[in-house]
DOTITI-77617 format. One record per residue (C-alpha): x, y, z; residue in one letter. Coordinates in steps of 0.05 Angstrom, whole numbers, padded with zeros to 5 digits, always signed. Example, Ala and Ser with C-alpha at 12.3 -4.5 7.8 and 13.67 -1.06 7.14 Angstrom:
<torvexs>
+00246-00090+00156A+00273-00021+00143S
</torvexs>
This chain:
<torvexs>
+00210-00003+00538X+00187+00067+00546X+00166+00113+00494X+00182+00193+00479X+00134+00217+00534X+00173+00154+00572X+00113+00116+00587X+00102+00037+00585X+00097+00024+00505X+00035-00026+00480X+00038-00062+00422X-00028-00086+00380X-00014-00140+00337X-00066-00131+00288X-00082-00194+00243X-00142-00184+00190X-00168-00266+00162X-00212-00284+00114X-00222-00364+00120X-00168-00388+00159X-00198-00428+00203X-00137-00481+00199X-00094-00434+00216X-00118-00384+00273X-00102-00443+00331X-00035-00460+00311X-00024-00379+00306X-00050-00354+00374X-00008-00411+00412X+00058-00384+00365X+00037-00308+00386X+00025-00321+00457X+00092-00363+00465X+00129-00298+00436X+00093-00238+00453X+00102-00263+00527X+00182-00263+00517X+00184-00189+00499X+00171-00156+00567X+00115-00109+00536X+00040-00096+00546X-00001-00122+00490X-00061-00138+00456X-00081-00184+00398X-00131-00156+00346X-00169-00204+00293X-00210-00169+00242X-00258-00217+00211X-00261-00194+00140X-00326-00222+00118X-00311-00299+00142X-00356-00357+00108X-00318-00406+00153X-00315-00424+00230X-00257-00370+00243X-00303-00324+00283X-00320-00375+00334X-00248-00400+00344X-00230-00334+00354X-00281-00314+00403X-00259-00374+00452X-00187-00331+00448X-00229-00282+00470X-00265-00311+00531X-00200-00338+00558X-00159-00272+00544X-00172-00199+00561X-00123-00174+00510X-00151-00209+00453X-00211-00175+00412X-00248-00194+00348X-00282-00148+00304X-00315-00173+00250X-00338-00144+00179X-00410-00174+00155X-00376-00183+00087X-00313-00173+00047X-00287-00101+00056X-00212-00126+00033X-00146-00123+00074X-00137-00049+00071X-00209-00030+00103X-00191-00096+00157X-00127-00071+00176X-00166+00006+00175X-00218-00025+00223X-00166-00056+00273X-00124+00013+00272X-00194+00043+00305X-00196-00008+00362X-00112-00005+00375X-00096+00026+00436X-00022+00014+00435X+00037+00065+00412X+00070+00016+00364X+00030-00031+00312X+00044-00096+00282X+00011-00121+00216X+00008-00191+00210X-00027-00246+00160X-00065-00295+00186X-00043-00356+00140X+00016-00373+00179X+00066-00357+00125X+00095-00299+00181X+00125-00330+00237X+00112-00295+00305X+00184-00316+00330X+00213-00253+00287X+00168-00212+00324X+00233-00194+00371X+00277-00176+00314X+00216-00119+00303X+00221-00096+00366X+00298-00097+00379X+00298-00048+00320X+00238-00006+00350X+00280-00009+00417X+00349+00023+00377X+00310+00083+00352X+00270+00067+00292X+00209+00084+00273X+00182+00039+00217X+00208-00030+00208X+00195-00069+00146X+00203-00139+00145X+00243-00181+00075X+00226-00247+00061X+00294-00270+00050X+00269-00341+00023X+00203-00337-00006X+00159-00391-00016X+00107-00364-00064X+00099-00386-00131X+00139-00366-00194X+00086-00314-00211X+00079-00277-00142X+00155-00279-00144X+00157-00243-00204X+00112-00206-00194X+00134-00179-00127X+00204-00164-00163X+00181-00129-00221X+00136-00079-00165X+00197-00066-00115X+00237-00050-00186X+00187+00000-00204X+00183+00037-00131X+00261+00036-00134X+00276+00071-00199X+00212+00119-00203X+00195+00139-00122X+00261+00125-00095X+00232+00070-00047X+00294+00048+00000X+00260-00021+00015X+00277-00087-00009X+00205-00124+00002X+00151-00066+00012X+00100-00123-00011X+00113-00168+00059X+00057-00151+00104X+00095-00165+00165X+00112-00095+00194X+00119-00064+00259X+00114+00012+00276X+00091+00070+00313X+00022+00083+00310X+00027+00152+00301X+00049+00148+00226X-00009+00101+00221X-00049+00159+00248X-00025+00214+00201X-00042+00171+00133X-00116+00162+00105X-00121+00088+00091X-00167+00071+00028X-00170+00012-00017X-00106-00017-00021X-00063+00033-00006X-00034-00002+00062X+00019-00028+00023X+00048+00044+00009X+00052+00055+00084X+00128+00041+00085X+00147+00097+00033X+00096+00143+00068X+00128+00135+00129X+00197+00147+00096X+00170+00206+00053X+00145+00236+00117X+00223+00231+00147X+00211+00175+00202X+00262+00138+00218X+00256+00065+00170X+00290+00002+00168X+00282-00070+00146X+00292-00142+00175X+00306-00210+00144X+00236-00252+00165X+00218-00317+00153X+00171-00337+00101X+00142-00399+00116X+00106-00439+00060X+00034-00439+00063X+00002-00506+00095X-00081-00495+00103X-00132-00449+00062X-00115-00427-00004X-00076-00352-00026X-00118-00299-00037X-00073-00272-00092X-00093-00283-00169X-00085-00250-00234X-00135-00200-00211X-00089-00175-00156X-00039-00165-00204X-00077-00114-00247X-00107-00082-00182X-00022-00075-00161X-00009-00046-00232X-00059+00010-00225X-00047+00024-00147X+00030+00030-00159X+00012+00077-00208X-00045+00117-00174X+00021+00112-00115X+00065+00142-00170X+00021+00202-00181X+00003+00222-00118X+00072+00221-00083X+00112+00257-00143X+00058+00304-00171X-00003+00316-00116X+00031+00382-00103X+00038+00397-00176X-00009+00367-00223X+00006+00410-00282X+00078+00378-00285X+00048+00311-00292X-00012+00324-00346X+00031+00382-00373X+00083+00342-00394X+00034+00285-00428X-00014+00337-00456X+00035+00383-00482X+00073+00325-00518X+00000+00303-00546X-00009+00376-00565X+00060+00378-00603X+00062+00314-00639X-00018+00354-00666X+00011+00411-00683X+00067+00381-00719X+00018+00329-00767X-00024+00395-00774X+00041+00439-00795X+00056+00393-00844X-00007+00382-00883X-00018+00464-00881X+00051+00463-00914X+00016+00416-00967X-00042+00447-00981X-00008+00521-00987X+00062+00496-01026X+00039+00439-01061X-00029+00454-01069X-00052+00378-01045X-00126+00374-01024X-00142+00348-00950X-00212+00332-00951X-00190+00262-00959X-00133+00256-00907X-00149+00219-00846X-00078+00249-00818X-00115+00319-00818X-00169+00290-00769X-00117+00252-00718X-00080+00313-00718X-00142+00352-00693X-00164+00307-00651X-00095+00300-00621X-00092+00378-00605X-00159+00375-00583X-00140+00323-00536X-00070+00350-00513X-00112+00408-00491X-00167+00385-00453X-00101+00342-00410X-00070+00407-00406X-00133+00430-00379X-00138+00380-00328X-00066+00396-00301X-00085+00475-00294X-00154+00450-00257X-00109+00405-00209X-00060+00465-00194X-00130+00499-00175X-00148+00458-00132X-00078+00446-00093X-00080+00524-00086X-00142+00532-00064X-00132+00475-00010X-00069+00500+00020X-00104+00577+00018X-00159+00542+00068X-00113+00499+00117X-00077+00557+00121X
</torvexs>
């Protein structure tokens, strides 16, 4: 297949592991035996992300036997989206695959990827149409694709699988941080590339343990909302905090109206009223939110004035 500027497209498959060891063999033979079917120049990247296991030197023999396999390795833990980050760097091809190393993504739906890359698209999420996670990831994963439907307008089905295939220039155009990788598909659809999904198979997990706990769920909570923020209000903060502060700001105003009405028609002392201090203290605080929105439109403006 040839690209826009119709030259010979490369694919890097990049796969980021933390203690697999069990699983890279079985993995690389699977890849191999598909990649070769596809008709395409490739190359294999392994990120090492901080590794306390053997995975490093099984990997490098897949290196001293194959020129398009490459291992970079992280001295420790940097988490998946600084691994996937570091293989971006090293990919040389036009179109990029994320993959996880635990064998749970099978490398024979690596073709339906493709086929949909070949038709035209430009981002193709994959849907694990039988998952075989626990009750808790399930639910979890269900309750997060609810959210990005009903509050971003998210047109996938799965944005949690971390089997994807696209070009690498959308890859290119978005700063990767933390654990914002998973946002990638709505990114890529916000930006107006072309997106699509495919049914992949979602094997059940045989060696190593998940790397998903109750921790991962609060960390999803706050990214989905940090996600919310910056792709409906980074152009206009003040809607955001305006809307928050000034409703903090009203419900003030409102406790203060009606103890002033108190003290001046009924003659009631407030010295004693707790009410009096929440309500200044909610003013206080609907204001300094407020604030915060005006400073955020500040900035915006002054960062389009200097790109300009």
């Amino acid at each position: 297949m040839k690209n826009k500027n119709n030259s010979v497209e490369k694919l890097s498959v990049i796969i980021p592991f933390l203690n697999e060891e069990e699983n890279l063999g079985k993995l690389y033979e699977e890849l191999l035996a598909n990649l070769e079917k596809l008709n395409l120049e490739y190359e294999i990247i392994f990120v090492n992300d901080g590794s306390t296991d053997n995975g490093s030197d099984i990997v490098k023999k897949f290196v001293k036997t194959n020129p398009s396999v490459f291992l970079i390795e992280h001295k420790v833990k940097k988490g998946k989206g600084d691994a996937l980050a570091t293989g971006l760097k090293k990919a040389s091809g036009s179109l990029i695959l994320f993959m996880d190393a635990d064998l749970q993504d099978d490398p024979a739906d690596i073709k339906k990827f493709y086929e949909k890359i070949q038709s035209g698209y430009d981002f193709v999420n994959g849907i694990r149409s039988k998952r075989e996670d626990n009750l808790v990831i399930k639910l979890y994963s269900k309750t997060f694709n609810w959210f990005l439907k009903k509050f971003l307008r998210s047109p996938f089905t799965d944005i949690n699988c971390g089997f994807k295939m696209f070009r690498k220039e959308i890859a290119d155009s978005m700063s990767f941080y933390a654990n914002n990788f998973r946002f990638l598909p709505l990114y890529a659809y916000y930006q107006g590339y072309k997106t699509t999904e495919v049914e992949v198979s979602n094997r059940p997990r045989i060696y190593g343990k998940s790397k998903f706990g109750i921790k991962k769920i609060f960390i999803g909570i706050i990214d989905t909302l940090t996600t919310y923020f910056l792709y409906r209000f980074s152009q206009r903060p003040l809607h955001f905090f305006g809307v928050i502060g000034g409703s903090i700001f009203s419900l003030g105003l409102i406790i203060l109206s009606y103890l002033s009405f108190e003290r001046i028609f009924l003659n009631h002392l407030l010295y004693r009223r707790p009410l009096l201090q929440f309500g200044v203290l909610l003013i206080v605080v609907g204001v300094q939110i407020i604030m915060t929105g005006f400073l955020g439109e500040l900035i915006v403006f002054f960062n389009k004035q200097k790109n300009k």
